[in-house]
Backbone bond lengths (Angstrom), bond angles and torsions (degrees), N, CA, C in turn:
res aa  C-N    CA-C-N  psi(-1)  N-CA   C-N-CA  omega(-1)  CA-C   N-CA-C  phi
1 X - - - 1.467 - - 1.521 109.03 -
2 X 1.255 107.93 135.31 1.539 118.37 -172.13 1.637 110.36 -62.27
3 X 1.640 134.85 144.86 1.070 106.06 -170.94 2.468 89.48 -86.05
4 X 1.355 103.08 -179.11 1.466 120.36 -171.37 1.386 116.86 -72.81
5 X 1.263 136.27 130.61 1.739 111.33 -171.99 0.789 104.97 -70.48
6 X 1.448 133.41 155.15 1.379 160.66 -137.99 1.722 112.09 -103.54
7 X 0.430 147.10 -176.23 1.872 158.70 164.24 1.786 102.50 -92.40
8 X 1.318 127.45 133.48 1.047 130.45 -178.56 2.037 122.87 -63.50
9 X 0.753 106.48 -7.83 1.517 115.55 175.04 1.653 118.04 -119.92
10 X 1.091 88.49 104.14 1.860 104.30 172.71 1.229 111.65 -35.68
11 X 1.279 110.77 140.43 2.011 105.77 163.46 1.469 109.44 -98.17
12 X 0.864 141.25 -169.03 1.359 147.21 -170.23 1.415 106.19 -101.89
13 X 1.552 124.45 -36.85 1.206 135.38 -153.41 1.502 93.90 -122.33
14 X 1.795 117.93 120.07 1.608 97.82 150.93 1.750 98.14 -144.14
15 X 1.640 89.75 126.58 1.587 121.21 178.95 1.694 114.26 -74.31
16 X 1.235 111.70 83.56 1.597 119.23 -165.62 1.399 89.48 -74.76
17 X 1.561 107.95 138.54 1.951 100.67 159.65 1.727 83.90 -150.54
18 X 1.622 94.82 137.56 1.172 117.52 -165.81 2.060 82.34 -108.33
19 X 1.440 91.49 156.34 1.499 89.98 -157.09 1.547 85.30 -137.58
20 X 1.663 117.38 143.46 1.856 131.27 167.12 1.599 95.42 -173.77
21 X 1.537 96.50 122.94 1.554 104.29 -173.65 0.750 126.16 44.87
22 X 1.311 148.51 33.48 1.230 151.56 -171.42 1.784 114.38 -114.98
23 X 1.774 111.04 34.32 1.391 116.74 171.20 1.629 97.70 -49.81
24 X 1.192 104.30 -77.22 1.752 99.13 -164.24 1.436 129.80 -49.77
25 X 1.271 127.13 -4.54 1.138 119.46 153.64 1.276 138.10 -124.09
26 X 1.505 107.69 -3.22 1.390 111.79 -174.11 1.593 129.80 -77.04
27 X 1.173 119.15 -9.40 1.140 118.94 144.69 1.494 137.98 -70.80
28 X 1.135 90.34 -10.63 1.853 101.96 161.50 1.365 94.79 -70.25
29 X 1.007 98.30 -63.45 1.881 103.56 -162.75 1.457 124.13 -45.77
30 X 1.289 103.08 -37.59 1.417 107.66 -175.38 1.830 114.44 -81.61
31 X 1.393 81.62 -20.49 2.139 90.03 171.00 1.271 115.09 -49.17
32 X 1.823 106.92 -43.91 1.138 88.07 -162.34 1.299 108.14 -114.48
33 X 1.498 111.12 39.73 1.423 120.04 142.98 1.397 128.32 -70.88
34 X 1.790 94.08 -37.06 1.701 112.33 -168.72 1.358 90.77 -84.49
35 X 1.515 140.40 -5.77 1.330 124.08 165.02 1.480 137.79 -127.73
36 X 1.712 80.49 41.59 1.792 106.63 157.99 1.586 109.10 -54.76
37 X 1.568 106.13 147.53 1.660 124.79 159.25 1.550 92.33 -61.99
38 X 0.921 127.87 -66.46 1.263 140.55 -157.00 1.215 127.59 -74.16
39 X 1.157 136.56 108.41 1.702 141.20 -126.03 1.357 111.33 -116.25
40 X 1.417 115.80 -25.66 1.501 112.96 -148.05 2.190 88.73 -115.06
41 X 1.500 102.28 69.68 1.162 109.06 171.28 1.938 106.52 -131.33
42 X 1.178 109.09 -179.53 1.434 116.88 172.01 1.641 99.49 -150.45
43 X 1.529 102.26 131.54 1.576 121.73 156.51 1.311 147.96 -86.60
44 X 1.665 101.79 96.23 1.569 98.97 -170.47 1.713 107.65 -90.61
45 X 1.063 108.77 140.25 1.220 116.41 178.13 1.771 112.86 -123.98
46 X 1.718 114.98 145.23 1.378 85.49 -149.91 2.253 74.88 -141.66
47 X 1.278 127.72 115.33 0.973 105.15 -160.86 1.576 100.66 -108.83
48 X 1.175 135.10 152.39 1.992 138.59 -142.87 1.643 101.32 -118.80
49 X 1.365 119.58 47.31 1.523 136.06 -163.52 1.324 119.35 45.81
50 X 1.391 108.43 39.84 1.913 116.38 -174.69 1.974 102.44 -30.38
51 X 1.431 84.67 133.41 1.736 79.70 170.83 1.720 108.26 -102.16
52 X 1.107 103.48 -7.83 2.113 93.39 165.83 1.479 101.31 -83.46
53 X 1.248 91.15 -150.24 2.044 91.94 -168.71 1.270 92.26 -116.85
54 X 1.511 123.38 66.60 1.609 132.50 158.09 1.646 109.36 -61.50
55 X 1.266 113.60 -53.80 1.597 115.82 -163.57 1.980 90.69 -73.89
56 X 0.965 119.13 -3.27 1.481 124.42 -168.94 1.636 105.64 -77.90
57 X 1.335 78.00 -62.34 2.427 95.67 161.31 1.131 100.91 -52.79
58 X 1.741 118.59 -71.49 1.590 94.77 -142.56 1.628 104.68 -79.51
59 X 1.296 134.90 -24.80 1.467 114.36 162.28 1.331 141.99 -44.42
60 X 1.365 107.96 3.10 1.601 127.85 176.05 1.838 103.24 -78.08
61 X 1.178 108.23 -8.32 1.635 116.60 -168.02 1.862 98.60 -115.90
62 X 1.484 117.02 -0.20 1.381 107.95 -171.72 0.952 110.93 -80.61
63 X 1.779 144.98 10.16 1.119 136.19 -176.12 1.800 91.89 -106.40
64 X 1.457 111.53 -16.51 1.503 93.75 -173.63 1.536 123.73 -70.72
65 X 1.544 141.14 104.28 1.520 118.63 -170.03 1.140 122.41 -94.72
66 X 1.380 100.10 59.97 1.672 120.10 154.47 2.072 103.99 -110.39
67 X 1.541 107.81 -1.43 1.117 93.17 -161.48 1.757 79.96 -132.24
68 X 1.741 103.81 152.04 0.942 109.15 142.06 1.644 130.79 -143.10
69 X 1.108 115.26 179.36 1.956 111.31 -159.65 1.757 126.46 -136.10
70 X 1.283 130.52 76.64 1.116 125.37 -173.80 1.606 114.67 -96.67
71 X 1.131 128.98 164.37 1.661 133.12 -165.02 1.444 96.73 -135.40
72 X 1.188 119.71 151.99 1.334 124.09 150.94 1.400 112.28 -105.96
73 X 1.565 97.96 167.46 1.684 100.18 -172.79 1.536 121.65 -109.73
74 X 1.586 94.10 6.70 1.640 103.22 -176.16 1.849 79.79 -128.51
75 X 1.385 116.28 158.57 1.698 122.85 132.70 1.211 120.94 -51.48
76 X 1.401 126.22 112.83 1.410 117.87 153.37 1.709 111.98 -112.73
77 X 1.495 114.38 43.09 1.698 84.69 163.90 1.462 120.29 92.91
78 X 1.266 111.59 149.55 1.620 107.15 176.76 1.664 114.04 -99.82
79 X 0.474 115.04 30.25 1.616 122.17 -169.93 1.870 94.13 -122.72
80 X 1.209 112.69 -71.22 1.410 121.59 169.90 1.556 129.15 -57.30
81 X 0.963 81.17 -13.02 1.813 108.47 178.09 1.632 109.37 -104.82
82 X 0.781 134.78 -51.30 1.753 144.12 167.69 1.848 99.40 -77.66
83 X 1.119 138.47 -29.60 1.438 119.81 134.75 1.127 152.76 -42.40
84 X 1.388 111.33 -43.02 2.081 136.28 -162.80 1.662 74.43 -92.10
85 X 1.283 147.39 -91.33 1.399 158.07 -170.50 1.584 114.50 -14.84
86 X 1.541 100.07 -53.49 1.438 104.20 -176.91 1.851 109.35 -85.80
87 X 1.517 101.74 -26.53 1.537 94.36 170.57 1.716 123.62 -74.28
88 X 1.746 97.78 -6.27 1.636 99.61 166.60 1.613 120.06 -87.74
89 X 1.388 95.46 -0.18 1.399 107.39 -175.49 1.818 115.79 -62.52
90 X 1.337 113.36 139.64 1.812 100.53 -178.58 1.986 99.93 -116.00
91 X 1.064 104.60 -18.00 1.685 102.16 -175.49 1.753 113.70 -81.14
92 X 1.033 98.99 148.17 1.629 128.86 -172.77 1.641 97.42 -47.11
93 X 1.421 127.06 -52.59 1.576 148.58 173.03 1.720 103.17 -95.89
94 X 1.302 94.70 149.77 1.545 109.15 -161.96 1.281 82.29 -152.89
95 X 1.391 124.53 134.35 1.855 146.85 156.25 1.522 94.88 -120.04
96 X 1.627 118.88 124.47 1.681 123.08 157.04 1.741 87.10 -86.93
97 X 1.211 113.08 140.62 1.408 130.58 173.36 1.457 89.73 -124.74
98 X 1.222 96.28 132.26 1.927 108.13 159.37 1.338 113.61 -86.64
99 X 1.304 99.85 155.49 1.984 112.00 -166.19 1.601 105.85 -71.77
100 X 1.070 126.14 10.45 1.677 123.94 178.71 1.755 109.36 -143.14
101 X 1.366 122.61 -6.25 1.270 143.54 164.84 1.753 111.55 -66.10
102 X 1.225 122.43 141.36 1.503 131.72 167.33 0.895 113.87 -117.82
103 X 1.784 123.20 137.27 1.481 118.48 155.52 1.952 116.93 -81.55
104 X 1.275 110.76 160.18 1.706 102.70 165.83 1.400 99.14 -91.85
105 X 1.679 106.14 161.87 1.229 102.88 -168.21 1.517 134.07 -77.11
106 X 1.353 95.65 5.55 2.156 95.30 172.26 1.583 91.48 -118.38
107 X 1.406 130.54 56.69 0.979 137.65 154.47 1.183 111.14 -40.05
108 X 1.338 106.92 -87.61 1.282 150.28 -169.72 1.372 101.57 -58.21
109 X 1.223 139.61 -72.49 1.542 144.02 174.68 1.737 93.85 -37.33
110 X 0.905 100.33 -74.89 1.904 95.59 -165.97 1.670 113.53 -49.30
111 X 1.208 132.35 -23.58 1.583 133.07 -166.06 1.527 77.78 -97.66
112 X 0.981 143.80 -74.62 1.762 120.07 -147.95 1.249 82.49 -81.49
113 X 1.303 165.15 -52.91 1.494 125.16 -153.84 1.647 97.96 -73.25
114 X 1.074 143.80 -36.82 1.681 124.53 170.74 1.821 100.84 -57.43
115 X 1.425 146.86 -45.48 1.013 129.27 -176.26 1.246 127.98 -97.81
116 X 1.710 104.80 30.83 1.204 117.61 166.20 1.130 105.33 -109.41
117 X 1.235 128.43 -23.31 1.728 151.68 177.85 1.141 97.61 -55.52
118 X 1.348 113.82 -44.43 2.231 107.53 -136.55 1.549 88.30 -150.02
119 X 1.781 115.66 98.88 0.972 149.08 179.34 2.199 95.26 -51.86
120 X 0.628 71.70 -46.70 1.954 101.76 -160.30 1.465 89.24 -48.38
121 X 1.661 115.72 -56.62 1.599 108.44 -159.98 1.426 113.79 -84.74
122 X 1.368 105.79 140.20 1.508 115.26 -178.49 1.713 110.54 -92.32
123 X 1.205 111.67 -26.61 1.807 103.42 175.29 1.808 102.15 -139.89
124 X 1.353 115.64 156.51 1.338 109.30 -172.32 1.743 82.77 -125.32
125 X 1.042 112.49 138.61 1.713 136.97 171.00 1.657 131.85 -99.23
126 X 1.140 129.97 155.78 1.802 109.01 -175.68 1.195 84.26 -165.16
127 X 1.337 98.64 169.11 2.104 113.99 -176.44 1.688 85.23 -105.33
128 X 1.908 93.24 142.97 1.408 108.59 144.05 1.014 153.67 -159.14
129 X 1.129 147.51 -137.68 1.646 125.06 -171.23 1.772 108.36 -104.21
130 X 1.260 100.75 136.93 1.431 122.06 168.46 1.324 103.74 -59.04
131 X 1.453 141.26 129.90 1.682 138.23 177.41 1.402 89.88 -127.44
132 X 1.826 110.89 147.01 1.668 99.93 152.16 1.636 105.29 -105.38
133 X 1.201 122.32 -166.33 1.547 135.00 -166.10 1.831 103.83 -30.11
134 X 1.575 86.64 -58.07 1.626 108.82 -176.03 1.797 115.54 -47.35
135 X 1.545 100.26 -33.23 1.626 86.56 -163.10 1.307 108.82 131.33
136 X 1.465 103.96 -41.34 1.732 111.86 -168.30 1.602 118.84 -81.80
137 X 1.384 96.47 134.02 1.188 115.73 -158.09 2.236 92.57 -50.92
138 X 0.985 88.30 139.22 1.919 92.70 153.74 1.391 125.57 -116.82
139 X 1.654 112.03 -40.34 1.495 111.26 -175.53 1.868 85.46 -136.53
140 X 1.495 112.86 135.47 1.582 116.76 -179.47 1.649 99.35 -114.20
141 X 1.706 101.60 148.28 1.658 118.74 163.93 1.793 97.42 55.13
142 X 1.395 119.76 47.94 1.802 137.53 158.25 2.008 105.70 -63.05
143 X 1.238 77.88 112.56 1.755 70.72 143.96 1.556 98.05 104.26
144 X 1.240 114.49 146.88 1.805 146.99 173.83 1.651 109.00 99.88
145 X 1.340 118.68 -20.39 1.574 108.02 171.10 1.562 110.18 80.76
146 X 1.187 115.12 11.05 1.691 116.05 178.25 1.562 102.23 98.93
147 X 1.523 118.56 9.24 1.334 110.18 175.30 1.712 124.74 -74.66
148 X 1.035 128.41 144.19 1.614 112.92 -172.15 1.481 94.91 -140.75
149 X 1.528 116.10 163.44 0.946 90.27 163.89 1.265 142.15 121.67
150 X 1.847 119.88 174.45 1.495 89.76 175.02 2.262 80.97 -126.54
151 X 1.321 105.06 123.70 1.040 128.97 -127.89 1.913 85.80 -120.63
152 X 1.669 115.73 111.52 1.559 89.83 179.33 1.662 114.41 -65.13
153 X 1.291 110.85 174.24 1.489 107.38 -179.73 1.959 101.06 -92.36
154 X 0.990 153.80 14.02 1.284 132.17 146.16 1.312 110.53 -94.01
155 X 1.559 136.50 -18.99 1.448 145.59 148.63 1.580 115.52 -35.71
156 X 1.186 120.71 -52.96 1.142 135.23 166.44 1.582 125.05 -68.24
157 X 1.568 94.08 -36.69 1.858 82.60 175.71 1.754 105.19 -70.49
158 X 0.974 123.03 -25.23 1.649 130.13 -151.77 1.433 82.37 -91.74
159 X 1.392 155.21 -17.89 1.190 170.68 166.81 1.565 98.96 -48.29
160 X 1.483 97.85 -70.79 1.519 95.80 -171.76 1.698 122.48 -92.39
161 X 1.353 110.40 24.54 0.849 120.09 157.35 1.280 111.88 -98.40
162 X 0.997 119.98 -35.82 1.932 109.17 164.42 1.175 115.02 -49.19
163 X 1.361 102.83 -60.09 1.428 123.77 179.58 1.800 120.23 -29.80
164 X 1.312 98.00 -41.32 1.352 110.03 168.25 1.755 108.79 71.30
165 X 1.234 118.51 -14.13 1.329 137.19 -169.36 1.716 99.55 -140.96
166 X 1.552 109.56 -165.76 1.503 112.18 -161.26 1.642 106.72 -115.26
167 X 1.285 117.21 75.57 1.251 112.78 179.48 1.313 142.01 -55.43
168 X 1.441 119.63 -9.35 1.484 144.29 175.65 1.468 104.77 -74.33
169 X 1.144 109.64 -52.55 1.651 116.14 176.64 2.126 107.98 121.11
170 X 0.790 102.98 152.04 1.696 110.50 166.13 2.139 96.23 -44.30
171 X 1.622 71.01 148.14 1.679 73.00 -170.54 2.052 108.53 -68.88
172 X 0.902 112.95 -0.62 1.606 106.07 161.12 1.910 107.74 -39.45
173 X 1.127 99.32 -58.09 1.750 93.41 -172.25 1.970 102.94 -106.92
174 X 1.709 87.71 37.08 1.643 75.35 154.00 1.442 103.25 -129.42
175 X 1.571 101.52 162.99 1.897 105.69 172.24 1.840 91.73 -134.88
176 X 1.282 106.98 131.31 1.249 145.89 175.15 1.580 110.29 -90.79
177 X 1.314 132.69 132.68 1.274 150.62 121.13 1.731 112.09 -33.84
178 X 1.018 113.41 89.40 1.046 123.06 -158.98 1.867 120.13 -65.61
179 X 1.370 112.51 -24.00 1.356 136.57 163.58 1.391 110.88 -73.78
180 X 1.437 112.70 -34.62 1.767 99.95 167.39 1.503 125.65 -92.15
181 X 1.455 108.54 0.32 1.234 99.71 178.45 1.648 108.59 -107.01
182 X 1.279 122.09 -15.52 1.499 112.75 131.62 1.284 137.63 -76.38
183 X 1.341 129.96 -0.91 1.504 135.62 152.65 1.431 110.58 -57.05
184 X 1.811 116.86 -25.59 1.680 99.25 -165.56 1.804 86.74 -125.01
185 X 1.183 110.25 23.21 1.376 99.92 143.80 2.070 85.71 105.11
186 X 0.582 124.29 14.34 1.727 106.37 -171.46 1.490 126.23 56.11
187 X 0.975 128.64 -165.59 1.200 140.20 166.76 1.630 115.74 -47.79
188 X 1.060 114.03 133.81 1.751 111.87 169.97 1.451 112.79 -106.95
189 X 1.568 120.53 135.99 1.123 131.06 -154.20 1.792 97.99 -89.30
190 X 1.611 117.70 -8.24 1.507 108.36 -175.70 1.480 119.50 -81.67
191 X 1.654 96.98 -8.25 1.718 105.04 169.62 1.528 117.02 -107.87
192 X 1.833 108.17 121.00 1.789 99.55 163.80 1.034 129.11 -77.13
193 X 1.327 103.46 -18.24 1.765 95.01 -155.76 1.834 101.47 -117.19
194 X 1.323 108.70 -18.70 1.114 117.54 -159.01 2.012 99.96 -112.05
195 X 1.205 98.42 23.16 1.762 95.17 -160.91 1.461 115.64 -69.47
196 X 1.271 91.28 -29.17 1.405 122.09 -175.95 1.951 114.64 -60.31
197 X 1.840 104.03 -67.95 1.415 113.51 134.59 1.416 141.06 -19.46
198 X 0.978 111.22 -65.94 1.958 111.93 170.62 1.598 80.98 -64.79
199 X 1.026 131.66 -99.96 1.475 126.75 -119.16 1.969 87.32 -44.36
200 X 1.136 128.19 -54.66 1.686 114.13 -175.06 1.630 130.34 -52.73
201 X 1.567 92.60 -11.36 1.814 104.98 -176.35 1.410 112.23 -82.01
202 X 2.013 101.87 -33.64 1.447 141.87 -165.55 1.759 94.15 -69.37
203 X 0.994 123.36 -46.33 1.718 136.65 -136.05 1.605 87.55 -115.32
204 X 1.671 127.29 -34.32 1.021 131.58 -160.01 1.938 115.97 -90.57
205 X 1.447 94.25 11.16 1.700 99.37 -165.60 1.928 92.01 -112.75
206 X 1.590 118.99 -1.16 1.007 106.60 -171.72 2.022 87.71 -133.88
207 X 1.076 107.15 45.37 1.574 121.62 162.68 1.715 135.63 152.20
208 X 0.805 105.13 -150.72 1.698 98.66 -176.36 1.620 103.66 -106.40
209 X 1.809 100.88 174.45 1.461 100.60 -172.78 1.809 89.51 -134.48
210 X 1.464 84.01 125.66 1.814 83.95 168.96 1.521 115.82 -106.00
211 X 1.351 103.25 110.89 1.683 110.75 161.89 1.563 133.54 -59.36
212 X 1.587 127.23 96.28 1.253 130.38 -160.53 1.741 87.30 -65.38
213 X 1.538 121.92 141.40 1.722 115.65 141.08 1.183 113.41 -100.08
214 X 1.705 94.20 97.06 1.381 93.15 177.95 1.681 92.74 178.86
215 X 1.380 139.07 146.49 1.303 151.73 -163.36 1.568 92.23 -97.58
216 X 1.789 120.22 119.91 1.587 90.27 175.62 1.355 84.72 -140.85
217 X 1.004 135.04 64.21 1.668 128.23 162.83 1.621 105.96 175.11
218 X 1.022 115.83 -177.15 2.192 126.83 -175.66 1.799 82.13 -146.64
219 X 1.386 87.97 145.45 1.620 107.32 174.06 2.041 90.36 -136.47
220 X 1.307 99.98 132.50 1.166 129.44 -168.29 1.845 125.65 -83.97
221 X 1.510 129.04 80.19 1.198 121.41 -171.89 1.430 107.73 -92.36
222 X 1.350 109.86 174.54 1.310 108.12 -177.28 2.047 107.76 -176.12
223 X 1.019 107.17 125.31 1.350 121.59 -173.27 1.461 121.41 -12.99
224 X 1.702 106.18 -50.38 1.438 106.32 -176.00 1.213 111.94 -92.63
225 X 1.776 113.47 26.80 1.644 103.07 165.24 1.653 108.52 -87.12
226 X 1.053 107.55 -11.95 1.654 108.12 -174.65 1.663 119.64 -90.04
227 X 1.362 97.68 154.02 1.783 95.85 163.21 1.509 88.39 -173.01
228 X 2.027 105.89 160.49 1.052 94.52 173.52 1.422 141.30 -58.14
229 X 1.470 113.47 -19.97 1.275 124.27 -168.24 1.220 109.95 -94.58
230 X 1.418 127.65 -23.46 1.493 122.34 170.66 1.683 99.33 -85.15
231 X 1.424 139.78 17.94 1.180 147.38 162.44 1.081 106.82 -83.59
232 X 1.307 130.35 -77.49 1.763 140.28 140.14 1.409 118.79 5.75
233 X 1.073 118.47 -70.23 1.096 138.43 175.49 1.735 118.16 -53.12
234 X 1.494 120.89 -74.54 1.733 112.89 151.24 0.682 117.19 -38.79
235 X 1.707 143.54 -25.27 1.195 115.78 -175.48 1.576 114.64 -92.00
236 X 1.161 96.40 -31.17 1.730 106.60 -178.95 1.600 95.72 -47.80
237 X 2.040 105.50 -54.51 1.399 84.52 -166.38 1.447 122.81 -83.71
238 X 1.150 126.46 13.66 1.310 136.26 179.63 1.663 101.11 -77.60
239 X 0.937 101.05 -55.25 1.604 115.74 178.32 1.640 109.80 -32.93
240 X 1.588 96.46 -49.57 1.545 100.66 -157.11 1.761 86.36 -82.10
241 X 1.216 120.23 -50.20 1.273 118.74 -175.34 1.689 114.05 -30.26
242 X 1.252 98.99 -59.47 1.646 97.35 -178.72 1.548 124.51 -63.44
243 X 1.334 106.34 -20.44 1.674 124.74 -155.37 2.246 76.74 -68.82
244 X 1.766 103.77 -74.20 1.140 126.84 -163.63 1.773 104.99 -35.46
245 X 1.514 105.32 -63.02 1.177 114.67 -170.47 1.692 124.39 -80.83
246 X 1.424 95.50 16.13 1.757 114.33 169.84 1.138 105.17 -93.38
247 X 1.309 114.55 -39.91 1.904 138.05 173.72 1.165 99.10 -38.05
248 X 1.738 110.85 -95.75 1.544 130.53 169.29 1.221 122.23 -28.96
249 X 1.229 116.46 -8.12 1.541 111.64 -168.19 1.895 94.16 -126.15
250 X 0.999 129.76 19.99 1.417 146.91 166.79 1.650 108.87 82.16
251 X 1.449 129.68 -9.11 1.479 123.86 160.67 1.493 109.39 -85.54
252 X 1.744 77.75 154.84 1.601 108.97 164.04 1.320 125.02 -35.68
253 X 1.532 119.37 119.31 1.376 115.48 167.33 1.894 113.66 -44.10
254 X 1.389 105.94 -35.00 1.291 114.03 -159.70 1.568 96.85 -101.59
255 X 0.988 128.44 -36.02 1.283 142.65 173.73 1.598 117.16 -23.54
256 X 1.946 123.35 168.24 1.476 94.09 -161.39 1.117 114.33 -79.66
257 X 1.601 129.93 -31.78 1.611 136.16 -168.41 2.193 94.06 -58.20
258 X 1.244 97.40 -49.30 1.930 95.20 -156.11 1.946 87.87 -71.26
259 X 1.486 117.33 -9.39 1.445 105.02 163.02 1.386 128.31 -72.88
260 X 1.881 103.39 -51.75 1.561 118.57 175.63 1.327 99.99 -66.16
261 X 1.485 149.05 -20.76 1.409 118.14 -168.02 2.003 90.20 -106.13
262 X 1.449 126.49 5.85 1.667 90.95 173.66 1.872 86.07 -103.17
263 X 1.606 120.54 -25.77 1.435 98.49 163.88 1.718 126.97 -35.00
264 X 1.915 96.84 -52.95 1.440 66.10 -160.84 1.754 113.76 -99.15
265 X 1.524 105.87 8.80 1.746 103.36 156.82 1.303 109.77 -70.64
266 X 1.149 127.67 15.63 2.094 118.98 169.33 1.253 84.99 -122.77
267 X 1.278 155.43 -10.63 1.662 148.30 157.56 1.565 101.63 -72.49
268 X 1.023 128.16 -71.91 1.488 129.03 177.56 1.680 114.44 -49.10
269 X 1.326 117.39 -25.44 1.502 127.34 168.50 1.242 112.57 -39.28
270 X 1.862 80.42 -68.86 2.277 91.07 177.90 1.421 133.03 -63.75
271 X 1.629 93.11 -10.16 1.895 102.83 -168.64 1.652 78.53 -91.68
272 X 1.270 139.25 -59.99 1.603 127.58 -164.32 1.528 98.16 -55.96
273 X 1.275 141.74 -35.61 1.103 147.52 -171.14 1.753 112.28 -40.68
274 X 1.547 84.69 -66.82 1.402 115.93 179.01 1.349 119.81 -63.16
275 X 1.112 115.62 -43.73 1.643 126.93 155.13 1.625 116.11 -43.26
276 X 1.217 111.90 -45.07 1.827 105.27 -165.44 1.602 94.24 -78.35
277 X 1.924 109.76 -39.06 1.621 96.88 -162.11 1.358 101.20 -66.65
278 X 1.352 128.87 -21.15 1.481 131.71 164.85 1.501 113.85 -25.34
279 X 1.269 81.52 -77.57 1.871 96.95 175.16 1.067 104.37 -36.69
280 X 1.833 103.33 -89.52 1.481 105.18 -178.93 1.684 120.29 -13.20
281 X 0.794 118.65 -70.73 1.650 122.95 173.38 1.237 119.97 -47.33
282 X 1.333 129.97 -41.75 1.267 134.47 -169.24 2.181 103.22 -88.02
283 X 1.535 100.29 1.03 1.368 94.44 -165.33 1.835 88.78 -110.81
284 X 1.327 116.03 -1.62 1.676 108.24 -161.11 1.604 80.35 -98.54
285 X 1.460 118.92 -36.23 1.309 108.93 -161.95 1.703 110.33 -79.82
């Protein structure tokens, strides 16, 4: 389904959320779009042929014209789906929000006034809260690694190669320059777990990265995202992620940072590990 024509004046802000199964939470999600400080955004929502009654929820918002809503009629994927969304995008700043993810409410206010500030930075970043199914917090104020700031962008890539993991956070608490993150192509479909990652390393070689201090969003886990083999699997590709982008970023594959960051993505492996059987356990009882 085609998305709706638009209103003739761009907003500054557009909050893409690509939507698949995501009945049970996505109306959370979209609340706390509608209860940004920050006003002068538009919501595209883009749903990936949900087979529950996702497009059922979010059409309850199609009369609002701050928002608009297209479906596809086949699955294509999150990569193709967090692409088509952001290329419907019309504002200067672009946030992909996931369909079970929240922003806090000066999200939005705080990332464009730092990238209205600082010509230089191409994505602005923030720490946030770990949620399980329920809401409830598990791990509080996650994420940037001691970064603050207005942060150069090869400083930052070499960052998350230590990091070994994704220190910026899921793009919920990122805001994008929206012309550079289609200048370097969007999202690449050869990474799952890490898609999110490249595209900021990708976007991050042609500017700076500003670190919000300040917690402005919850990213949403939940028991049946885990198994051992999709454990295996992130980590393998985490591994390679850092190896590649130590390369590109002028260190040693073998070197100490592309060592400390696949060490400590197989340390963080076992701590997420331990975290889901948590759940798991806490969801049988």
């Amino acid at each position: 389904m085609p998305a709706p024509p638009h209103p003739p004046v761009a907003p500054t802000v557009s909050v893409c959320v690509p939507v698949y199964n995501a009945s049970r939470y996505v109306d959370q999600t979209l609340a706390s779009v509608f209860a940004q400080t920050y006003d002068d955004w538009e919501l595209v929502i883009l749903d990936d042929a949900s087979r529950d009654d996702s497009w059922d929820v979010v059409q309850r918002h199609a009369g609002d014209p701050r928002v608009r809503l297209a479906r596809h009629e086949r699955n294509q994927g999150a990569a193709a789906t967090w692409n088509e969304v952001v290329g419907m995008a019309r504002g200067r700043y672009v946030k992909v929000l996931c369909s079970d993810d929240l922003l806090s409410p000066d999200s939005l206010a705080i990332h464009v006034a730092l990238l209205d500030a600082h010509p230089s930075a191409v994505l602005a970043a923030a720490r946030r809260n770990i949620i399980d199914e329920h809401g409830a917090a598990l791990i509080k104020d996650r994420g940037l690694g001691g970064l603050r700031g207005l942060v150069p962008g090869a400083e930052a890539r070499r960052a998350i190669v230590r990091a070994g993991t994704n220190p910026l956070g899921e793009p919920s608490v990122v805001l994008f320059r929206r012309a550079q993150l289609l200048a370097v192509g969007g999202f690449d479909p050869q990474w799952r777990f890490t898609i999110d990652l490249d595209a900021y390393a990708r976007v991050l070689e042609h500017g700076d990265l500003l670190a919000a201090d300040a917690t402005l969003g919850s990213f949403r886990v939940s028991p049946t995202q885990w198994s051992a083999a999709l454990e295996r699997d992130q980590r393998r590709e985490n591994h390679e992620f850092v190896s590649r982008l130590a390369v590109a970023s002028g260190l040693s594959r073998r070197g100490w940072s592309a060592r400390r960051g696949r060490a400590t993505a197989s340390a963080l492996s076992v701590g997420r590990s331990l975290v889901y059987r948590r759940l798991r356990r806490r969801a049988r009882l």
